[in-house]
C-alpha distance (Angstrom), angle and dihedral (degrees) to the residues before:
residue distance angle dihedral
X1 . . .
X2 3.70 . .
X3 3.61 126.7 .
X4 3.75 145.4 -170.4
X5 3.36 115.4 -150.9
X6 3.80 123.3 -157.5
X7 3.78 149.0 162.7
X8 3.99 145.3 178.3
X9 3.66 98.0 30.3
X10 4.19 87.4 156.2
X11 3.75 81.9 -166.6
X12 3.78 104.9 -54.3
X13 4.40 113.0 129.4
X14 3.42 120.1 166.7
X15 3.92 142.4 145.8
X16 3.53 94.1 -70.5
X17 3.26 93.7 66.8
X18 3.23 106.6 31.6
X19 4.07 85.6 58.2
X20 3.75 87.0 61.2
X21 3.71 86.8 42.3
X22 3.81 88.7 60.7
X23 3.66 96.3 56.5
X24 3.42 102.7 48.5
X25 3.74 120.7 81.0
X26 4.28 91.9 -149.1
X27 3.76 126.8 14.3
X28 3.99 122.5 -147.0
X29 3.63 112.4 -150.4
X30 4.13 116.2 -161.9
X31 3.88 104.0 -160.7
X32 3.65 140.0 -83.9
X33 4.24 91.9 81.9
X34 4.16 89.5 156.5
X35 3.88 99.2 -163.0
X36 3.12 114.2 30.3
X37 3.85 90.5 -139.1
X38 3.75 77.9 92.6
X39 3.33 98.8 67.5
X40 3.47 97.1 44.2
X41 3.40 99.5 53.1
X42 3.75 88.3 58.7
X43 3.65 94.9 42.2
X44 3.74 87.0 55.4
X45 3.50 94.7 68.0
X46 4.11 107.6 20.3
X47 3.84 139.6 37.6
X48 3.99 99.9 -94.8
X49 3.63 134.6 -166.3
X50 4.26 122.0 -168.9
X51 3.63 143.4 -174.4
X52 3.98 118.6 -165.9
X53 3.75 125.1 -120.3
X54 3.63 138.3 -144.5
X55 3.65 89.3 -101.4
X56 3.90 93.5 54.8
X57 3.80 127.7 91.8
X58 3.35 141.6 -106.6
X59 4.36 87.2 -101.1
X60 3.77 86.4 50.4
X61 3.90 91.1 45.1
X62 4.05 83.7 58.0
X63 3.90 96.1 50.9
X64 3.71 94.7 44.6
X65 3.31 142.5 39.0
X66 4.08 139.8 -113.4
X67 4.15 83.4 -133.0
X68 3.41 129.7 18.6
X69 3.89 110.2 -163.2
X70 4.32 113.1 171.1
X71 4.04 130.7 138.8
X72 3.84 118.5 -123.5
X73 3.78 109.7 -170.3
X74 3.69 105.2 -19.9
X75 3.72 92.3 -37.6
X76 3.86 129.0 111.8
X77 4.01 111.4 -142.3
X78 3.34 118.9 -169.4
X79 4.21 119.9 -176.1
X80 3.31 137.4 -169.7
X81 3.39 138.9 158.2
X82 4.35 100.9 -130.1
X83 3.73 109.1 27.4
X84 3.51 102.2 127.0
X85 4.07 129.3 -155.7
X86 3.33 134.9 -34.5
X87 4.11 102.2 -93.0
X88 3.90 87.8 21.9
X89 4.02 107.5 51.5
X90 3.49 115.2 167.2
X91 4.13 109.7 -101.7
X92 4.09 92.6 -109.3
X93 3.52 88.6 59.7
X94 3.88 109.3 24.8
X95 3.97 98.9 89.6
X96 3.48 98.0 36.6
X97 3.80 97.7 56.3
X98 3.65 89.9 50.3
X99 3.73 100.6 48.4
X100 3.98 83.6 44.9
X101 3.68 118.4 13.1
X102 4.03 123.7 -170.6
X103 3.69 124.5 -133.5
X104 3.39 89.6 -116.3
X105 4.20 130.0 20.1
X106 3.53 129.5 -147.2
X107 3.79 138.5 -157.4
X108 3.83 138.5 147.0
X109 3.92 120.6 172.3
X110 4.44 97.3 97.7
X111 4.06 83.8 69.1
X112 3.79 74.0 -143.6
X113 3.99 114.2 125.8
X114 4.02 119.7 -127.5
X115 3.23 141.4 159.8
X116 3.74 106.3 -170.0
X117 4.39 123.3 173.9
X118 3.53 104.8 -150.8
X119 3.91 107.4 -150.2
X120 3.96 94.7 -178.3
X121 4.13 86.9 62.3
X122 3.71 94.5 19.5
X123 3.65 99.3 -129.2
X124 3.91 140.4 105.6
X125 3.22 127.3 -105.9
X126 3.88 125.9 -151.6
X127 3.96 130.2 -174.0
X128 3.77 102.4 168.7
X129 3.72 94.2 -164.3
X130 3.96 127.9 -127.4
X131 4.06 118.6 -34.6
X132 3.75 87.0 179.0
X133 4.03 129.1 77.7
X134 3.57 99.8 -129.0
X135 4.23 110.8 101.4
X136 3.30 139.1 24.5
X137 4.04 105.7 -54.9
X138 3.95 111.6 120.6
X139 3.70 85.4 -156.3
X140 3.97 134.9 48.3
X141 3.74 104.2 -130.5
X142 4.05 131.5 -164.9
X143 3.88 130.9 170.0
X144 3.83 122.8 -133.9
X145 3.61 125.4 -174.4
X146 4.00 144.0 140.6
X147 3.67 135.9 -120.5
X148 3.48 112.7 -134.7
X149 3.82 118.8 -179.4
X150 3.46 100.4 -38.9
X151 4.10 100.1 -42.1
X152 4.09 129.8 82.8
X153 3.70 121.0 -97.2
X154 3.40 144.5 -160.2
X155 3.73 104.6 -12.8
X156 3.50 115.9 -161.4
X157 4.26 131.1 -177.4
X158 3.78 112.4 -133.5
X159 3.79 116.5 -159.2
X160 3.41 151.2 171.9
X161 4.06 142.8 177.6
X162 3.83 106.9 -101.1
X163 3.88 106.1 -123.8
């Protein structure tokens, strides 16, 4: 299964994405969509599963939830848009994740891309950045990978100049 992973659109879609869109066969979105014309234009043509962020509104808050928690192929995913790092998760997270930690974990909101194992919790964690223009990112950044029988493969950074 491949997947696109994004986050911190605040509204912007454009061929770029929608290219990456294309290849994958589900796209994970990790908060902060802005219109929701976004994620409807992505829904309309792949399998796609959101969080809200703090930027969204209150329609956005009722098509999407705070936390996001589903298994693809053997693997527990858990989303959110503010979780924080591994050794630093944000407080509304921080207990749950240890009493119960995913496979894989996560977050947008920093616009900062990271892909982080955490071998206290045993997990990965992802933050694949900012795809939109809007903050203070020099580059547009997107995560694709596969699922292959249970494990992550073939992670890949996509990028481009903001401008």
């Amino acid at each position: 299964m491949k997947i696109l992973l994004l986050s911190d659109t605040h509204s912007h879609l454009d061929d770029w994405i929608m290219k990456h869109v294309q290849w994958a066969d589900e796209v994970w979105h990790a908060g902060d969509i802005g219109d929701l014309k976004v994620t409807d234009a992505i829904s309309a043509v792949k399998p796609l599963q959101a969080v809200w962020g703090n930027i969204d509104n209150a329609t956005a808050r009722q098509q999407f939830p705070e936390h996001n928690r589903f298994n693809r192929d053997g693997l527990n995913i858990w989303i959110t848009h503010i979780g924080g790092y591994p050794s630093r998760y944000n407080a509304n997270v921080r207990d749950l994740i240890r009493q119960n930690p995913p496979d894989v974990f996560i977050c947008g909101h920093s616009h900062i891309l990271k892909v982080v194992r955490d071998k206290k919790l045993d997990l990965i964690h992802f933050n694949p950045g900012a795809a939109g223009v809007h903050g203070f990112h020099k580059k547009r950044t997107m995560l694709r990978f596969e699922i292959v029988q249970g494990k992550l493969e073939n992670l890949e950074v996509v990028e481009k100049e903001r401008g």
